[in-house]
VEXBANU-637134 format. One line per field, with one value per residue (C-alpha): residue number from 1; residue in one letter; x, y, z. Coordinates in pm, whole numbers. Layout:
N
pos	NUM | ... .
code	a | ... .
X	X | ... .
Y	Y | ... .
Z	Z | ... .
This chain:
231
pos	1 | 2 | 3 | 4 | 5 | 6 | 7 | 8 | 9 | 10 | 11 | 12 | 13 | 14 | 15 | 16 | 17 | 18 | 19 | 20 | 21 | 22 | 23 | 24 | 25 | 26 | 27 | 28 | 29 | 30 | 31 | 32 | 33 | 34 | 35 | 36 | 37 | 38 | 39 | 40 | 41 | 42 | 43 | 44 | 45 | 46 | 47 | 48 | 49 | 50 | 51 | 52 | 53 | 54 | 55 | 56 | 57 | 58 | 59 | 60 | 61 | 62 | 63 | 64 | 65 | 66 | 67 | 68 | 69 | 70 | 71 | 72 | 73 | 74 | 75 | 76 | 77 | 78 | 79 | 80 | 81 | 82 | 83 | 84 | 85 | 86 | 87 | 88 | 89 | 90 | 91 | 92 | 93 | 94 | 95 | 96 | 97 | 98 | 99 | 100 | 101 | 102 | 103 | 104 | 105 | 106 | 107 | 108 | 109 | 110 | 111 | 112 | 113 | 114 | 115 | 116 | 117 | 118 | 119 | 120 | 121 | 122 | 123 | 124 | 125 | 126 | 127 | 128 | 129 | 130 | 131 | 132 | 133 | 134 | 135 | 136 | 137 | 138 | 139 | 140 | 141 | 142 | 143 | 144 | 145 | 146 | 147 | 148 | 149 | 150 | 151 | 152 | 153 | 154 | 155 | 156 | 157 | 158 | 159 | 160 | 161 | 162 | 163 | 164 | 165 | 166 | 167 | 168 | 169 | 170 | 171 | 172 | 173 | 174 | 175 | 176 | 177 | 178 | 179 | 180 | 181 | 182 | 183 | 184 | 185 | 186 | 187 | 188 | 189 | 190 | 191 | 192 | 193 | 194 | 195 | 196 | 197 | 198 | 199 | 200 | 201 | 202 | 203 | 204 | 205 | 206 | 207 | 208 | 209 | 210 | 211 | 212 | 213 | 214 | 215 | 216 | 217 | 218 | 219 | 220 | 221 | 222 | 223 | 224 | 225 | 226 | 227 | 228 | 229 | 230 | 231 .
code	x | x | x | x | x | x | x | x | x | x | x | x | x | x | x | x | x | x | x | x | x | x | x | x | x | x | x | x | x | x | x | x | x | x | x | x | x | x | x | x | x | x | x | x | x | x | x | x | x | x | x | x | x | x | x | x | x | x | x | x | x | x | x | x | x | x | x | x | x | x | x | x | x | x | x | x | x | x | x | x | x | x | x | x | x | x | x | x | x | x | x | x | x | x | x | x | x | x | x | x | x | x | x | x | x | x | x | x | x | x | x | x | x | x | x | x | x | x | x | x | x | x | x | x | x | x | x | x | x | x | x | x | x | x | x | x | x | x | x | x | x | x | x | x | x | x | x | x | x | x | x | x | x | x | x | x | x | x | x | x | x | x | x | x | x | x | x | x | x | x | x | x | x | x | x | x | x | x | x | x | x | x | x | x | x | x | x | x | x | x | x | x | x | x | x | x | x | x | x | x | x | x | x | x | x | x | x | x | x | x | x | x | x | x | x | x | x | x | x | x | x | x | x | x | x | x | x | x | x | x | x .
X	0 | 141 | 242 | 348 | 476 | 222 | 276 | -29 | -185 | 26 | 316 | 382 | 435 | 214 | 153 | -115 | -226 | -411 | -565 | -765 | -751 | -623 | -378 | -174 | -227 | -526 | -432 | -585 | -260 | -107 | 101 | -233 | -469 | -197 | -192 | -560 | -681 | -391 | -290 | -507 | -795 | -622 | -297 | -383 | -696 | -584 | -280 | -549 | -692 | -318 | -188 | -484 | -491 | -233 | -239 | -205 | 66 | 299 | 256 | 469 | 437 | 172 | 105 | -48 | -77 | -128 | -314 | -164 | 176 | 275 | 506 | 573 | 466 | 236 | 462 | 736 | 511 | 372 | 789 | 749 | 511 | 590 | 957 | 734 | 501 | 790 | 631 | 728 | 601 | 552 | 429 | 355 | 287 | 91 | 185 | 152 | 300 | 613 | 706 | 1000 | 1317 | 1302 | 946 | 1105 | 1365 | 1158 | 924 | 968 | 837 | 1104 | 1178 | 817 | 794 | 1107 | 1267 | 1644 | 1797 | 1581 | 1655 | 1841 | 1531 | 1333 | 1577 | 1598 | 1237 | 1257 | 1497 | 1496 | 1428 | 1068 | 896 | 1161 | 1145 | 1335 | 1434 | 1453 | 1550 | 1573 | 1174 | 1003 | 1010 | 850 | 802 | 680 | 509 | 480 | 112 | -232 | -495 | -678 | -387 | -420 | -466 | -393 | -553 | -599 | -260 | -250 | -414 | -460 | -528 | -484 | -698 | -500 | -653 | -706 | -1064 | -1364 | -1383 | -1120 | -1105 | -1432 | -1277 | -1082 | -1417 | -1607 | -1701 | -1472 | -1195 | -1329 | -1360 | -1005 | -979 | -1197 | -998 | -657 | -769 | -696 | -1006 | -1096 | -876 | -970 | -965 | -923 | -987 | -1049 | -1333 | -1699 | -1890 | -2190 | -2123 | -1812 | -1978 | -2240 | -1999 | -1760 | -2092 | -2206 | -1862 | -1886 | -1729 | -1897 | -1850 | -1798 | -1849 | -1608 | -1501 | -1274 | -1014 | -915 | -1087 | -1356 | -1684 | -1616 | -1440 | -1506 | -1342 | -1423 | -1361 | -1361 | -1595 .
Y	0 | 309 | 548 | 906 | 1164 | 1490 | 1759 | 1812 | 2177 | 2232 | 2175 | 1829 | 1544 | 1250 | 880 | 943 | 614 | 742 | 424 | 474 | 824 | 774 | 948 | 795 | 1081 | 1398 | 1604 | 1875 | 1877 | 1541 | 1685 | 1877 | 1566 | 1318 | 1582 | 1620 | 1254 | 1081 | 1345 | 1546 | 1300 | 993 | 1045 | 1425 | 1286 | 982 | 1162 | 1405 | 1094 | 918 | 1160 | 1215 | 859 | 725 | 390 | 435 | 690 | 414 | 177 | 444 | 385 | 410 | 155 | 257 | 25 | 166 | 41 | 151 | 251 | 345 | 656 | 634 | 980 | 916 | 721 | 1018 | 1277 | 1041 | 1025 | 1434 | 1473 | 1195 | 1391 | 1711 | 1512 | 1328 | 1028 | 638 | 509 | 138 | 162 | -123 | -41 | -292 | -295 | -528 | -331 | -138 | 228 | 197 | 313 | 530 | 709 | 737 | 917 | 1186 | 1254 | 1630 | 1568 | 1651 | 1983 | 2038 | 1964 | 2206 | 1875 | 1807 | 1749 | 1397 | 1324 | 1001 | 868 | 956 | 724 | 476 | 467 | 319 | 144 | -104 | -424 | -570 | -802 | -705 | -443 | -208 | 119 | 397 | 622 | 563 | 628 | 537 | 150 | 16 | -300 | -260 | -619 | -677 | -824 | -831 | -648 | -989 | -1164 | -893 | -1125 | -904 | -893 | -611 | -478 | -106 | 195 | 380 | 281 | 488 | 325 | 449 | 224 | 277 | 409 | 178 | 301 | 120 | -167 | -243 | -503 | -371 | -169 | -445 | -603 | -844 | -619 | -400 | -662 | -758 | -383 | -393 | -710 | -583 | -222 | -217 | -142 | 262 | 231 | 441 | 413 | 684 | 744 | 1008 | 804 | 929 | 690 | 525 | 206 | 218 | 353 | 90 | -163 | 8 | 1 | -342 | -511 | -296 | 46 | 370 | 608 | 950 | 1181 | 1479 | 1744 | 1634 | 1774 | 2013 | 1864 | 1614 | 1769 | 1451 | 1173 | 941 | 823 | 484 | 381 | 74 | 103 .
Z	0 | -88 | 165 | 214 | 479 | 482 | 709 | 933 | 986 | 1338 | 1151 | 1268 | 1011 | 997 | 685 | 446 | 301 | -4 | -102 | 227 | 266 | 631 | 820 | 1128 | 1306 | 1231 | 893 | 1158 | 1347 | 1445 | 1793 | 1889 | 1822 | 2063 | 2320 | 2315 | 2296 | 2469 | 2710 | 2819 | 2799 | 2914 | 3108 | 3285 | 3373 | 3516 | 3688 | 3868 | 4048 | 4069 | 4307 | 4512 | 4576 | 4838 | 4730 | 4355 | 4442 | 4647 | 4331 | 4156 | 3826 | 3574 | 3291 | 2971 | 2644 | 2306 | 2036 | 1731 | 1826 | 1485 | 1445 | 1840 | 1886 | 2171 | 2356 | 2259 | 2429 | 2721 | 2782 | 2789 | 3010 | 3234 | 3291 | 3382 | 3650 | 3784 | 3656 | 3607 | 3311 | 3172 | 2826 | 2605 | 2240 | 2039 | 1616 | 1337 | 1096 | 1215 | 1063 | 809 | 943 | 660 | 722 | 1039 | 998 | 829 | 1097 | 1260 | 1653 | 1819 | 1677 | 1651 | 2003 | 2131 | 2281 | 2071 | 2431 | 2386 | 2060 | 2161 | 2365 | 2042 | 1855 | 2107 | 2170 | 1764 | 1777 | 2071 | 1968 | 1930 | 2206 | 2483 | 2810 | 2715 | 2977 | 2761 | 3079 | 3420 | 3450 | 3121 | 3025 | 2698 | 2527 | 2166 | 2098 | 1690 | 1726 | 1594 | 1859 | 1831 | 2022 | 2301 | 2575 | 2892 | 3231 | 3517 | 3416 | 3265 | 3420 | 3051 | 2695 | 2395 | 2161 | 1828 | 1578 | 1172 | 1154 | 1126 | 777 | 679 | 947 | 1058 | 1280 | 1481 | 1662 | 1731 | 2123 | 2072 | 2038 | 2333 | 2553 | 2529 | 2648 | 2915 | 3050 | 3018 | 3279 | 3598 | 3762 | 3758 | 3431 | 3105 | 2712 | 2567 | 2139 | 1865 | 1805 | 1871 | 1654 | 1790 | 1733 | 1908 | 2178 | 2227 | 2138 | 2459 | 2671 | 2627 | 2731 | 3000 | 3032 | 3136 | 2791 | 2799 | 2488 | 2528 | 2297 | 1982 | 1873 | 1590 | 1256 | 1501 | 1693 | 1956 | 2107 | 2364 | 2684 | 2863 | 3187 | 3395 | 3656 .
């Protein structure tokens, strides 16, 4: 399929599959949509309740798992943000198709993002090797596992998941209850999904495995997304 590096309208690059006419990240502005739908809806929100909590705060660390890790730009600026909050981070991306080293090496985040003093943990964050822990700094641990969402088999281990999937457009099947239930499984109780999706399908397929669904504001390009949590 063919495949090409657009710049998004914040300046940020994103891959444009044209036979699809989908984007990895928005064409609205790939850095604001991650900060938006990952951050701010999923990890600032969960942080809120992490430090008001003693006993999620002695655990230490937070897990997330990413659906879709793609261009590793979420888990780039989930390593940001966890250095501002004083945060430990275990983040497990889930891909069945891994970026090029090429398209790689022509994505823009970090000077987008103002952060150069962390280009290494940029490149190192790409190019660990696959299906191993790996420590990219002393407080932010991934393990990128090459693997189809349908072989997601995890229980009542991460506090956050960025649901980064192609659109339903495209592949249907990777929005259904099945798929969501795998979700629901793998949360730690209180836990929350987080997605630029706001289709109602989605959210009745969320609901009926479970969650509680929130509809919240989208962002730039999208009226509304949703956020699900694990009651």
């Amino acid at each position: 399929m063919k495949r090409e590096i657009i710049i998004t309208s914040d300046g940020s690059t994103s891959i444009h599959l044209p036979d699809w006419n989908e984007q990895y990240h928005s064409k609205h502005g790939a850095i604001q949509e991650a900060y938006h739908v990952f951050i701010k809806a999923g990890l600032e929100h969960f942080y809120a309740d992490f430090i008001s909590n003693s006993d999620k705060k002695t655990e230490g660390e937070i897990s997330i798992l990413e659906i879709g890790f793609g261009t590793g730009l979420n888990a780039f600026i989930t390593f940001l943000e966890g250095k501002k909050k004083s945060l430990k981070v275990n983040y497990v991306g889930v891909e069945a198709y891994p970026v090029l080293d090429d398209e790689i090496q022509k994505l823009n985040y970090v000077s987008e993002l103002k952060a150069t003093e962390y280009q290494p943990e940029f490149d190192k964050i790409h190019s660990v090797s696959w299906d191993e822990k790996q420590l990219i700094s002393d407080d932010f641990k991934l393990t990128k596992r090459k693997q189809f969402f349908e072989q997601i088999e995890d229980v009542n281990k991460f506090d956050i998941i960025y649901f980064d999937a192609f659109g339903a457009t495209n592949q249907p099947e990777l929005w259904t209850e099945a798929i969501f239930l795998k979700m629901y499984k793998a949360l730690k109780k209180e836990g929350v999904l987080t997605t630029y999706s706001a289709k109602g399908s989605v959210r009745r397929a969320m609901q009926t495995v479970g969650f509680t669904v929130e509809r919240l504001a989208g962002p730039p390009g999208k009226r509304e997304m949703l956020r699900a949590t694990k009651k």
